[in-house]
VOBA-1610 file (N, C-alpha, C; in pm, whole numbers, padded with zeros to 5 digits, always signed):
BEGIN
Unk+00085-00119+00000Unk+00000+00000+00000Unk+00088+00124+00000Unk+00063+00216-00085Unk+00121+00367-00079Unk+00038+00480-00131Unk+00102+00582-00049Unk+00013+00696-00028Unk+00090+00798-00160Unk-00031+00903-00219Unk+00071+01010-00299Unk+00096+01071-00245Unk+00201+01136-00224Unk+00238+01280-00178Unk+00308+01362-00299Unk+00399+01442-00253Unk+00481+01541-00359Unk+00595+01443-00395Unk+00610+01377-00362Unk+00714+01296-00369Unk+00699+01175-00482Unk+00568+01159-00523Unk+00441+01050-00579Unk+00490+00935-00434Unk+00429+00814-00505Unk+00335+00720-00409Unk+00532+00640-00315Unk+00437+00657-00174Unk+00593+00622-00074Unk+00467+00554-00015Unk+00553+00485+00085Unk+00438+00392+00187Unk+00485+00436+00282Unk+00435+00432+00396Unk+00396+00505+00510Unk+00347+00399+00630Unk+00451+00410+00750Unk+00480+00342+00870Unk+00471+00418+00999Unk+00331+00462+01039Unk+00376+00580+01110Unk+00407+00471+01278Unk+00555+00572+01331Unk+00624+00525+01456Unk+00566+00523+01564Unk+00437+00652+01588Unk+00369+00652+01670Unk+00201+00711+01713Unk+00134+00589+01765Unk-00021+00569+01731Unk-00059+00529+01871Unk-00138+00574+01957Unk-00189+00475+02082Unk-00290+00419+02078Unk-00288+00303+02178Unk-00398+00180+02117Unk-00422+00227+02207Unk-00598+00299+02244Unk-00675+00309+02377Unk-00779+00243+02371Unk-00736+00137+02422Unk-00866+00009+02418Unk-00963+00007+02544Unk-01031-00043+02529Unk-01194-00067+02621Unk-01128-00057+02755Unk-01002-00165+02762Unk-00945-00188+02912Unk-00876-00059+02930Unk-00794+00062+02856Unk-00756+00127+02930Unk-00849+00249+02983Unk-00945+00247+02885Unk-01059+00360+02968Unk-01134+00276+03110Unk-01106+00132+03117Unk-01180+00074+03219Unk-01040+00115+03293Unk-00912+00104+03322Unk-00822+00080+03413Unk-00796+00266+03433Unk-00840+00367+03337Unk-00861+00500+03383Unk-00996+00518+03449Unk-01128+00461+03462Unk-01194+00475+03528Unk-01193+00428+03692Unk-01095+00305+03664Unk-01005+00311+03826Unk-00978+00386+03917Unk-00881+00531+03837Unk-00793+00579+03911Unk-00900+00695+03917Unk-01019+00708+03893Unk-01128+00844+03894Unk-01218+00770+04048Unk-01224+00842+04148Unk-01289+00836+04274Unk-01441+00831+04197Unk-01464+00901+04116Unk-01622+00968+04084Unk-01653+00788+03961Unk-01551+00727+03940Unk-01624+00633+03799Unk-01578+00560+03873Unk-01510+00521+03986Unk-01471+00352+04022Unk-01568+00252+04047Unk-01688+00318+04100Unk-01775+00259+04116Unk-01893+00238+04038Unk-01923+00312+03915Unk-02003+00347+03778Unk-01998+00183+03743Unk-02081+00089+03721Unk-02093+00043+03628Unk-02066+00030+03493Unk-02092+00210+03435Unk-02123+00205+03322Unk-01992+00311+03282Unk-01897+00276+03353Unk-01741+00413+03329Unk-01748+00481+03225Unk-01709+00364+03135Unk-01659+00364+02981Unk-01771+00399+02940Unk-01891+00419+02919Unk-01931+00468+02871Unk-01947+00676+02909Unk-01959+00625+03009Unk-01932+00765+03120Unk-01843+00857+03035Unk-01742+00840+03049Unk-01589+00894+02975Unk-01634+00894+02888Unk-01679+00857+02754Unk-01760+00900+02643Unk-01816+00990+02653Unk-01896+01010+02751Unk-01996+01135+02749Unk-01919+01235+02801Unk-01818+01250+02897Unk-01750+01324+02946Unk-01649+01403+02841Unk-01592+01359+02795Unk-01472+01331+02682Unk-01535+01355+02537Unk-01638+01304+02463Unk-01691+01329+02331Unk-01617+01254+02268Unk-01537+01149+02324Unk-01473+01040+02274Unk-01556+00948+02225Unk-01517+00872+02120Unk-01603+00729+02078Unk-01500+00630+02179Unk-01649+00540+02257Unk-01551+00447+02318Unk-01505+00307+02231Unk-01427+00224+02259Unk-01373+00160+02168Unk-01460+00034+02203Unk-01458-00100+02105Unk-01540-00217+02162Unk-01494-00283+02266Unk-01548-00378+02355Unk-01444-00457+02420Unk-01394-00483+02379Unk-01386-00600+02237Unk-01312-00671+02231Unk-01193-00599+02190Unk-01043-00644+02168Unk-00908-00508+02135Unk-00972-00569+01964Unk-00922-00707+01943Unk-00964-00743+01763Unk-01061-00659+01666Unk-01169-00635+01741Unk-01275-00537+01699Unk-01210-00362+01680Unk-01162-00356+01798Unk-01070-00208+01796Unk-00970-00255+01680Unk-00924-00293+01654Unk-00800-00314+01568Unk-00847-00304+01447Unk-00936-00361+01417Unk-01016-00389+01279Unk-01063-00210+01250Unk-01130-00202+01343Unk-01147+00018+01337Unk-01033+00058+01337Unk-00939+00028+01357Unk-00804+00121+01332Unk-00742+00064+01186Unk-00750-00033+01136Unk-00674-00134+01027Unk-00810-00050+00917Unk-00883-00059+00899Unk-01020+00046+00813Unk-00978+00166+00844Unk-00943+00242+00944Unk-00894+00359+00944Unk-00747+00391+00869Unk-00696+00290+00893Unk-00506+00331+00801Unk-00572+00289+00645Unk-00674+00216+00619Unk-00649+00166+00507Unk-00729+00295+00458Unk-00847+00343+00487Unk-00883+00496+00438Unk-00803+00605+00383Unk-00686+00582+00481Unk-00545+00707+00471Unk-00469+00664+00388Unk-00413+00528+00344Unk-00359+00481+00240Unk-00206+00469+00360Unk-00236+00387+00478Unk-00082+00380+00600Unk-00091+00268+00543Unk+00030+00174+00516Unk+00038+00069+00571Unk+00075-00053+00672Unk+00162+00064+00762Unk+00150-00004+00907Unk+00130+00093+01016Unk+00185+00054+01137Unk+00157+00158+01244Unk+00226+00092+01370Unk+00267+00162+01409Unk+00366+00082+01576Unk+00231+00167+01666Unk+00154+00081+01721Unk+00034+00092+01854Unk+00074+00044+01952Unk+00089+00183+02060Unk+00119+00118+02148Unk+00059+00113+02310Unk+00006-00012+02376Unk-00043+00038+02467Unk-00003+00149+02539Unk-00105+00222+02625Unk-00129+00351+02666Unk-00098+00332+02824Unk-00102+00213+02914Unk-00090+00220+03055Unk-00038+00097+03049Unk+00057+00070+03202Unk+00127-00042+03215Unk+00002-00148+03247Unk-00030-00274+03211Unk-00071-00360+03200Unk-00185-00411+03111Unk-00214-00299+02988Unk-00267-00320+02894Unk-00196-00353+02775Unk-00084-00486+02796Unk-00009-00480+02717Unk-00122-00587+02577Unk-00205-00676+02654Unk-00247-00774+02631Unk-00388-00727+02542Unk-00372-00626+02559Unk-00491-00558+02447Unk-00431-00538+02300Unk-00326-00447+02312Unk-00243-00444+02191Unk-00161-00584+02108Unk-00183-00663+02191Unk-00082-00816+02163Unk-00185-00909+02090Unk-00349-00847+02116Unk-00461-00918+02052Unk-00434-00845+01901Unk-00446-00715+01858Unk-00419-00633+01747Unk-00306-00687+01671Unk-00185-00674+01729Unk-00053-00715+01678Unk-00081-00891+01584Unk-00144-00959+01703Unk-00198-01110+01639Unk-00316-01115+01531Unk-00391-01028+01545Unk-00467-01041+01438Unk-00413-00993+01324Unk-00361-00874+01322Unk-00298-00786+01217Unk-00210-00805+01220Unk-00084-00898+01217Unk+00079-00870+01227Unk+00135-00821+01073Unk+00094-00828+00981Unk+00109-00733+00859Unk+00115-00601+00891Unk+00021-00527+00980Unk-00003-00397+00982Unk-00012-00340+01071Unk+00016-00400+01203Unk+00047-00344+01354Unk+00134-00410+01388Unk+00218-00302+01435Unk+00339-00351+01552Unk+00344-00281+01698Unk+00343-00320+01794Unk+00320-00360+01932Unk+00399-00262+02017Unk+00393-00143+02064Unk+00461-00111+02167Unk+00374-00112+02329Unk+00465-00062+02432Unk+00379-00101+02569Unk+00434+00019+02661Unk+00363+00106+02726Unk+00394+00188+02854Unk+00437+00048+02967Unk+00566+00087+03037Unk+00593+00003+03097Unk+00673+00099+03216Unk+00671+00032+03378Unk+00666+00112+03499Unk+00773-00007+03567Unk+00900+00053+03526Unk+00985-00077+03593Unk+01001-00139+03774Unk+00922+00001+03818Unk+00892+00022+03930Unk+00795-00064+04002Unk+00744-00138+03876Unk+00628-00234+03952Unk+00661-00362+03995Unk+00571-00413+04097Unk+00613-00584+04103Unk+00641-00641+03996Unk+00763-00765+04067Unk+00813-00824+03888Unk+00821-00775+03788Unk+00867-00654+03768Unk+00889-00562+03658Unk+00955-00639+03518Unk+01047-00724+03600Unk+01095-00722+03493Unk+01044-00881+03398Unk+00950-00981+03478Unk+00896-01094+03426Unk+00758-01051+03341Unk+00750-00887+03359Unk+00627-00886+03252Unk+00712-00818+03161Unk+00807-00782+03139Unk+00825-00700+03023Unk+00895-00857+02936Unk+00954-00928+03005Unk+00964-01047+02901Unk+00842-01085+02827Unk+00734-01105+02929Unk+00614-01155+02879Unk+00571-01048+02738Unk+00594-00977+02780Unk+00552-00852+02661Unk+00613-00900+02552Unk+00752-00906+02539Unk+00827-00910+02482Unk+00787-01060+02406Unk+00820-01201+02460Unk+00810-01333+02430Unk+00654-01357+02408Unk+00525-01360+02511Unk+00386-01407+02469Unk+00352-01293+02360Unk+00352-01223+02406Unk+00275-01102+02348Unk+00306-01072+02222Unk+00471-01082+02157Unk+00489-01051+02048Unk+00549-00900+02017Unk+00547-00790+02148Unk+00558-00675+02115Unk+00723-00628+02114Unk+00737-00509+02027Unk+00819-00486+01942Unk+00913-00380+02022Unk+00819-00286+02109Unk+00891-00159+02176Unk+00854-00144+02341Unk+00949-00094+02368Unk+00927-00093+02517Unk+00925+00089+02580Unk+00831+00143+02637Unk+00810+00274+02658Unk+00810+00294+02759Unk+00968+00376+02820Unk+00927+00437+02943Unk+00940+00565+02977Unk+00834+00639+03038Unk+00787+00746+03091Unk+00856+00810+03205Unk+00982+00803+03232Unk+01078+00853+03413Unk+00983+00930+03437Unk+00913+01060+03399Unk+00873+01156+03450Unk+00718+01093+03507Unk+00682+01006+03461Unk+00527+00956+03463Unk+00582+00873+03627Unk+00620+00795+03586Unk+00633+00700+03723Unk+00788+00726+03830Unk+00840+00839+03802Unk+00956+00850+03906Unk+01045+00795+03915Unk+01162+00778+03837Unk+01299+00742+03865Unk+01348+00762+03716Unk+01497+00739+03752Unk+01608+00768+03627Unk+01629+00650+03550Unk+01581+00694+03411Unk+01592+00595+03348Unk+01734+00541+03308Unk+01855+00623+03362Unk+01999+00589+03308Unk+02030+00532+03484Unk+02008+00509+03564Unk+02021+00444+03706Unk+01938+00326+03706Unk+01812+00332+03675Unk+01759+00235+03736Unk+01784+00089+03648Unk+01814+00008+03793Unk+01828-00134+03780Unk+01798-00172+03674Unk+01654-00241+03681Unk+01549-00322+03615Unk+01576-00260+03499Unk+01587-00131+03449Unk+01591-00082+03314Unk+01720-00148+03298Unk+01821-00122+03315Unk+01942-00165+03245Unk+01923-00321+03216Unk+01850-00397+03354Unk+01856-00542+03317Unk+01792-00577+03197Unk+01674-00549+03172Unk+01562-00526+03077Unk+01655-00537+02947Unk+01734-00364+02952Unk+01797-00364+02802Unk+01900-00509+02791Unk+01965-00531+02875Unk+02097-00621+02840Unk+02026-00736+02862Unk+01919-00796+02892Unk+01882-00911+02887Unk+01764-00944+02815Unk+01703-00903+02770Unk+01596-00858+02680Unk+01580-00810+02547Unk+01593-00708+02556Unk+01583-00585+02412Unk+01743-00625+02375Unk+01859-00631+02412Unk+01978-00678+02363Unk+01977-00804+02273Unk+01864-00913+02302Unk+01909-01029+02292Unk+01820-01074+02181Unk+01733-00977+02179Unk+01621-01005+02031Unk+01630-00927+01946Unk+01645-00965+01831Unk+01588-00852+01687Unk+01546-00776+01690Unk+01512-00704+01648Unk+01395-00673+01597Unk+01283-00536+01720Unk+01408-00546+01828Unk+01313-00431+01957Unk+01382-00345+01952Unk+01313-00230+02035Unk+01331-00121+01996Unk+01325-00066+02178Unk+01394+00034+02230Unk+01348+00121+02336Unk+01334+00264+02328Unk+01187+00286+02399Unk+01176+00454+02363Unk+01142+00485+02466Unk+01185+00594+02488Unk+01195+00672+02618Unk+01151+00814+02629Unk+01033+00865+02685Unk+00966+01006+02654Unk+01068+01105+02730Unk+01063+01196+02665Unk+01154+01330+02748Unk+01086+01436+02706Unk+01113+01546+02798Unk+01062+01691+02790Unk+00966+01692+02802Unk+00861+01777+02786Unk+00746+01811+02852Unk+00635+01683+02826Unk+00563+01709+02909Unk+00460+01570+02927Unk+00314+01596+02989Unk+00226+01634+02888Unk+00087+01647+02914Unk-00024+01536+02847Unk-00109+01472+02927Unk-00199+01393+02880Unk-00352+01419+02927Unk-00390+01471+02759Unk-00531+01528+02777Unk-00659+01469+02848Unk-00689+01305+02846Unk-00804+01260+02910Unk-00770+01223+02997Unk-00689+01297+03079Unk-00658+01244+03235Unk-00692+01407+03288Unk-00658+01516+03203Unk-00731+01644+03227Unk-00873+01650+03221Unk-00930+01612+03138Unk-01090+01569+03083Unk-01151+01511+03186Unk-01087+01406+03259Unk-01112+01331+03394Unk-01088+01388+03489Unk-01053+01527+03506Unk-00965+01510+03652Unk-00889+01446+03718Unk-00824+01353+03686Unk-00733+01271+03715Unk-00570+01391+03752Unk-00542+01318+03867Unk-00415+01427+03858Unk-00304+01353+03791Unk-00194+01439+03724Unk-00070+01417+03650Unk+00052+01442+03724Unk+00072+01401+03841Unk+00198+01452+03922Unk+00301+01410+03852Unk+00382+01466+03769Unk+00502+01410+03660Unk+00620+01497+03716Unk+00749+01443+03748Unk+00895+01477+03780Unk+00946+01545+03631Unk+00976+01647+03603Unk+01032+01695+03417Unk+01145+01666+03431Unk+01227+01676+03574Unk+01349+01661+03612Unk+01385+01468+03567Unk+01305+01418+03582Unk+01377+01316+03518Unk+01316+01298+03330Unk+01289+01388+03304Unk+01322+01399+03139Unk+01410+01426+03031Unk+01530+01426+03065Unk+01670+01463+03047Unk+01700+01399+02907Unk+01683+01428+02784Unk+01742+01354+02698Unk+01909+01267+02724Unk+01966+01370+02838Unk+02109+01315+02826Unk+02067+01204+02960Unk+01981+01171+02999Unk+01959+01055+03038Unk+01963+00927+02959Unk+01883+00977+02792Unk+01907+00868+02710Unk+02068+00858+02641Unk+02157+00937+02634Unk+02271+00950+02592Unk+02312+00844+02713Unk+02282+00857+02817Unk+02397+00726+02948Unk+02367+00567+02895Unk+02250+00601+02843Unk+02203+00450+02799Unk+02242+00392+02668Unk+02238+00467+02557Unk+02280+00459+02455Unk+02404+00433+02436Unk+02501+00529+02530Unk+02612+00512+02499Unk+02657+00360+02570Unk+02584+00312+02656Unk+02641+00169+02745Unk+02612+00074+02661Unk+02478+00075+02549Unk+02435-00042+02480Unk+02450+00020+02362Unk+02533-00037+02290Unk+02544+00052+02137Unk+02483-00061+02015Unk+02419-00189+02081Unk+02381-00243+01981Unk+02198-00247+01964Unk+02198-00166+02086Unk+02032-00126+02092Unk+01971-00015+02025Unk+01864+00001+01968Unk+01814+00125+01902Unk+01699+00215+02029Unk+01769+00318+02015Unk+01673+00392+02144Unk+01553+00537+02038Unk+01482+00502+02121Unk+01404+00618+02042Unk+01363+00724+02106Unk+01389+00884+02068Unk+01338+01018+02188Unk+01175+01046+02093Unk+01123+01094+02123Unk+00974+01101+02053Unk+00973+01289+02071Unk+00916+01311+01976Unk+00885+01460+01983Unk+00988+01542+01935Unk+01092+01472+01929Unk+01253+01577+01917Unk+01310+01582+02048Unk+01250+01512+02147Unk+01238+01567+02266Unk+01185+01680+02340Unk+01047+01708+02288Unk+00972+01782+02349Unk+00986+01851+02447Unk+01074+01967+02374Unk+01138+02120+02477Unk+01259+02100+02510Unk+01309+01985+02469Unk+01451+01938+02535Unk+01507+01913+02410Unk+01490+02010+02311Unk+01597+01966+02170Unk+01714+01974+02157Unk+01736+02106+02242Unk+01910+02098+02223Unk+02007+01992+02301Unk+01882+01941+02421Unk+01921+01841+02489Unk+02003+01694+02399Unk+01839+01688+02312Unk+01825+01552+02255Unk+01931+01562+02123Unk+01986+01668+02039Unk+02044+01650+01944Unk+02181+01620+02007Unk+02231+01690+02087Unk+02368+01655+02162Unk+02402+01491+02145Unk+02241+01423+02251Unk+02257+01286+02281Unk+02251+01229+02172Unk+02162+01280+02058Unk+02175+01189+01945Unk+02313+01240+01819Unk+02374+01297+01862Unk+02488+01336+01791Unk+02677+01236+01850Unk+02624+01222+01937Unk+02684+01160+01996Unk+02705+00982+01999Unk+02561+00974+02002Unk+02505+00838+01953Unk+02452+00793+01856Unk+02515+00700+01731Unk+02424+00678+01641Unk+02317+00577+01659Unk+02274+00532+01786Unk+02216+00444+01792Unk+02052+00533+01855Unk+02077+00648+01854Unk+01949+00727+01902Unk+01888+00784+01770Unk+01716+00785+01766Unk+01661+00846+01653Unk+01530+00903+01759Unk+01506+01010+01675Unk+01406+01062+01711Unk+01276+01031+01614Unk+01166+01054+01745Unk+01042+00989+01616Unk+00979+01158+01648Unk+00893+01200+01498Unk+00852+01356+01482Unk+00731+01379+01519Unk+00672+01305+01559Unk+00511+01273+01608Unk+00434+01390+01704Unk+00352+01399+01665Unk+00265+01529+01756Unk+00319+01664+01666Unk+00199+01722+01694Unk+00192+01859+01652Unk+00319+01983+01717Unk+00388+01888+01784Unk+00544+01999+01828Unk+00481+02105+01890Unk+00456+02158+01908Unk+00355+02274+02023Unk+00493+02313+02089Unk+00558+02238+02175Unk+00710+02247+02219Unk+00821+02359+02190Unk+00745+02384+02044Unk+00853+02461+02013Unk+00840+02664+02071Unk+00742+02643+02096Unk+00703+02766+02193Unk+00749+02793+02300Unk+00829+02641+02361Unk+00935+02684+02446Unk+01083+02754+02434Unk+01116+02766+02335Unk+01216+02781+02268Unk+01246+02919+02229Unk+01418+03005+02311Unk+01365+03152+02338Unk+01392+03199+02192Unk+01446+03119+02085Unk+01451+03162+01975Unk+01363+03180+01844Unk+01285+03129+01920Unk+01088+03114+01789Unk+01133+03021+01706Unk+01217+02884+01745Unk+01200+02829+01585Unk+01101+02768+01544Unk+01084+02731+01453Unk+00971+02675+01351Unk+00998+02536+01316Unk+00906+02471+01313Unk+00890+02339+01261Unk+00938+02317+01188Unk+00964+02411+01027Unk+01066+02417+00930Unk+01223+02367+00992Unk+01292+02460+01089Unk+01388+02463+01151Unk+01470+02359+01225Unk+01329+02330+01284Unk+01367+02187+01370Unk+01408+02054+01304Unk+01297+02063+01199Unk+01345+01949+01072Unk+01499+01931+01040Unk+01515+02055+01016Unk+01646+02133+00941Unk+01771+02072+01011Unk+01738+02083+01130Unk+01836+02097+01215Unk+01875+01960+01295Unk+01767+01872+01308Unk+01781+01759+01336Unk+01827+01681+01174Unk+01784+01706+01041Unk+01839+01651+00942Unk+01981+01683+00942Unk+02035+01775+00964Unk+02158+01838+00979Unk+02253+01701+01082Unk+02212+01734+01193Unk+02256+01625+01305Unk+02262+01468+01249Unk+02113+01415+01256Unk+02127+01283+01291Unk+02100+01218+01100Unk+02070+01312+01030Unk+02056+01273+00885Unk+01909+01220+00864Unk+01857+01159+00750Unk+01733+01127+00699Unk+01749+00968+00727Unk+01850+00900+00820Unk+01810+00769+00826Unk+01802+00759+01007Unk+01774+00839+01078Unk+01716+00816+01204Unk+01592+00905+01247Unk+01554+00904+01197Unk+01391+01044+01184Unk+01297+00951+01108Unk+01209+00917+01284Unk+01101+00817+01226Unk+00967+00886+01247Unk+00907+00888+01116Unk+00771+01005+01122Unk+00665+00922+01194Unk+00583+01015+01276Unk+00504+00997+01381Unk+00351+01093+01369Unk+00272+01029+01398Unk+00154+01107+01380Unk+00108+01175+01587Unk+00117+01052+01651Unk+00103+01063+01798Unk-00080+01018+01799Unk-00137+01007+01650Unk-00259+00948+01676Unk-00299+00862+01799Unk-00455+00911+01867Unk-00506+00839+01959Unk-00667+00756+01997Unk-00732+00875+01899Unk-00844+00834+01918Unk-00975+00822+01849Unk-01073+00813+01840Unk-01199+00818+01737Unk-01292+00945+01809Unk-01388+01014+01752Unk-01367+00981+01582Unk-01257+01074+01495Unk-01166+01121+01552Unk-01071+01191+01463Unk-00982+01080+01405Unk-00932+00961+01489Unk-00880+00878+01418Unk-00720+00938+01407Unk-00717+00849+01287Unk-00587+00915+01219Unk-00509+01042+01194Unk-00447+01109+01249Unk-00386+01283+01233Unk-00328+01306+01147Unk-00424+01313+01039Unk-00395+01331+00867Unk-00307+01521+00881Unk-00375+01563+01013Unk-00349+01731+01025Unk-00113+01714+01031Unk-00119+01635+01152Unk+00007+01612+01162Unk+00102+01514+01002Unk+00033+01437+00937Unk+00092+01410+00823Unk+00103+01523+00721Unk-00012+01603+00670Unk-00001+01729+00587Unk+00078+01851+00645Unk+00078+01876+00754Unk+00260+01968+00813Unk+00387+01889+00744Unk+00371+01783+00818Unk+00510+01702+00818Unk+00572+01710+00656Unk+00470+01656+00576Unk+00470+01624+00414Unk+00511+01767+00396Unk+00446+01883+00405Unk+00498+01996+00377Unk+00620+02063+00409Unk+00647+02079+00538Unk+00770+02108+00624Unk+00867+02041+00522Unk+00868+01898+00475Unk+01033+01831+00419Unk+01022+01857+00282Unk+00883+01878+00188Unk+00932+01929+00075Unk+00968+02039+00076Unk+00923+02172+00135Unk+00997+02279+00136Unk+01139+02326+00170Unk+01217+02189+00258Unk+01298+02150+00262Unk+01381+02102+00160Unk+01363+02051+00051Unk+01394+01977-00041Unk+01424+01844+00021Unk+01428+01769+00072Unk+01442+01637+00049Unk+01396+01514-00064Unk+01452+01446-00077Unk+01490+01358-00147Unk+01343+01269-00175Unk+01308+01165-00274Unk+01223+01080-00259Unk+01299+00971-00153Unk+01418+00936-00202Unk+01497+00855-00138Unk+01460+00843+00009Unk+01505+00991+00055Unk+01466+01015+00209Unk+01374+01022+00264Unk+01239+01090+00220Unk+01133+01044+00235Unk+01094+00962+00247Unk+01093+00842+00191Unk+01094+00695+00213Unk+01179+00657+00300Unk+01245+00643+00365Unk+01332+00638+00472Unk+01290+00711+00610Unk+01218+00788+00585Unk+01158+00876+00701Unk+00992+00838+00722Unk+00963+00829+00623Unk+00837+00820+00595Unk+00822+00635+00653Unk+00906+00546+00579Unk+00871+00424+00619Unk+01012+00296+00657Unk+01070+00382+00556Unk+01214+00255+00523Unk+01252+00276+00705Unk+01281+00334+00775Unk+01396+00369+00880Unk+01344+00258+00998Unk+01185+00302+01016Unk+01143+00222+01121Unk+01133+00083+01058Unk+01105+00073+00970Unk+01053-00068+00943Unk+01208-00153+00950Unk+01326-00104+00945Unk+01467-00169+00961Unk+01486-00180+01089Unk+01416-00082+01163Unk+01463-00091+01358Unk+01380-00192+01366Unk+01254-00235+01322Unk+01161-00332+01385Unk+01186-00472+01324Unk+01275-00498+01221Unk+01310-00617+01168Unk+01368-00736+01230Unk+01277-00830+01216Unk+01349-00963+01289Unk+01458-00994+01252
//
């Protein structure tokens, strides 16, 4: 499957998509005092939110998202669960669809047996990436234990995985929508947190998402340093408003192509939900931003699909 752009027809792998399945609006109606006890949560949060809720089953969700890429002309998508223990929602998707979904997981190394579910993730489940949040759940991702064990015994030892690690700013809208509070540490968002890691495992592929969202000059350092770091371009960059110099989305492109080149820049939509679906808004920037750029068909395809689909290869 391929999409036209200016470039004519490239195929298209976007790096990052969240699977918010039935169970994670049930395991967010948990952490809400006012829905724990609702019967009817998930539907609740629908009405609250103006969200479409998803089916139980994840296969059914998958099938609405697999009709949704095929509308857009994607032909794959890295989905990745949204909270630690909904790995098993996305691992139903990944199995039904393994042509056209690949598997990532929010993961909290901090939890019991941390590290016998991220195998499980990894071995039953089938999934491809491992996502951790320092600022979400509290600690350093270049210190802590279980992470290092994880990478060198785990993600080291298989094909085909990938680790991504969020940095810089960190807001999540239906936990605002909910009232849910977001107590997040920024202090442990340090891109050069991922530089300690990168540089210890150089046969692992690490991924910063956003550019590192407010932390660019952070993240180009670490990924200049490391060729084993790529950034994925996903989300509307809003970020860059932090920045005392006004740059522009144009710029940032520019400047990370400059650094890390057109073969570690994995395009990202940050898609999450229905009925907007797919963030065709974030593909028509992106598509624009690199032809005005001049880039290459070559590279485009490489950004667009070739780059990730080589990090995720068995």
């Amino acid at each position: 499957m391929k999409r036209e752009t200016i470039w004519g027809d490239i195929q298209i792998f976007d790096a990052h998509v969240h699977f918010f399945s039935h169970k994670y609006f049930r395991m967010l109606a948990e952490q809400s005092q006012n829905l724990r006890k609702d019967g009817n949560a998930v539907e609740r949060i629908g009405e609250i939110t103006g969200l479409e809720m998803p089916p139980e089953n994840p296969v059914d969700f998958a099938y609405r998202w697999i009709q949704e890429l095929d509308q857009k002309g994607i032909e794959k998508a890295m989905m990745m669960a949204s909270l630690p223990g909904d790995e098993d929602s996305v691992s139903e998707a990944v199995r039904a669809f393994p042509d056209r979904i690949y598997g990532g997981f929010f993961f909290n190394p901090l939890l019991t047996d941390a590290f016998e579910r991220a195998k499980r993730a990894f071995d039953e489940f089938n999934l491809k990436v491992i996502c951790f949040f320092p600022a979400m759940h509290g600690y350093s991702v270049a210190d802590n234990e279980t992470v290092h064990q994880i990478i060198r015994e785990l993600v080291q030892k298989r094909n085909g995985r990938a680790v991504f690690i969020h940095c810089g700013a960190l807001s999540i809208g239906i936990r605002k929508k909910l009232g849910l509070k977001s107590v997040f540490d920024l202090r442990l968002s340090n891109p050069l947190e991922v530089h300690k890691l990168a540089s210890e495992y150089p046969d692992v592929n690490f991924i910063i998402p956003h550019f590192g969202a407010g932390l660019f000059r952070e993240a180009l350092m670490a990924a200049e340093l490391c060729p084993n770091i790529y950034f994925d371009t996903s989300s509307s960059n809003r970020w860059v408003q932090y920045e005392p110099s006004n740059i522009s989305i144009k710029e940032v492109f520019e400047k990370a192509l400059e650094i890390l080149g057109p073969k570690r820049l994995l395009f990202g939509t940050d898609s999450s939900f229905f009925p907007r679906g797919w963030n065709q808004e974030v593909f028509d920037t992106q598509v624009k931003t690199l032809a005005e750029i001049g880039i290459s068909k070559e590279d485009a395809q490489n950004i667009f699909y070739g780059n990730l689909s080589r990090i995720l290869s068995e």
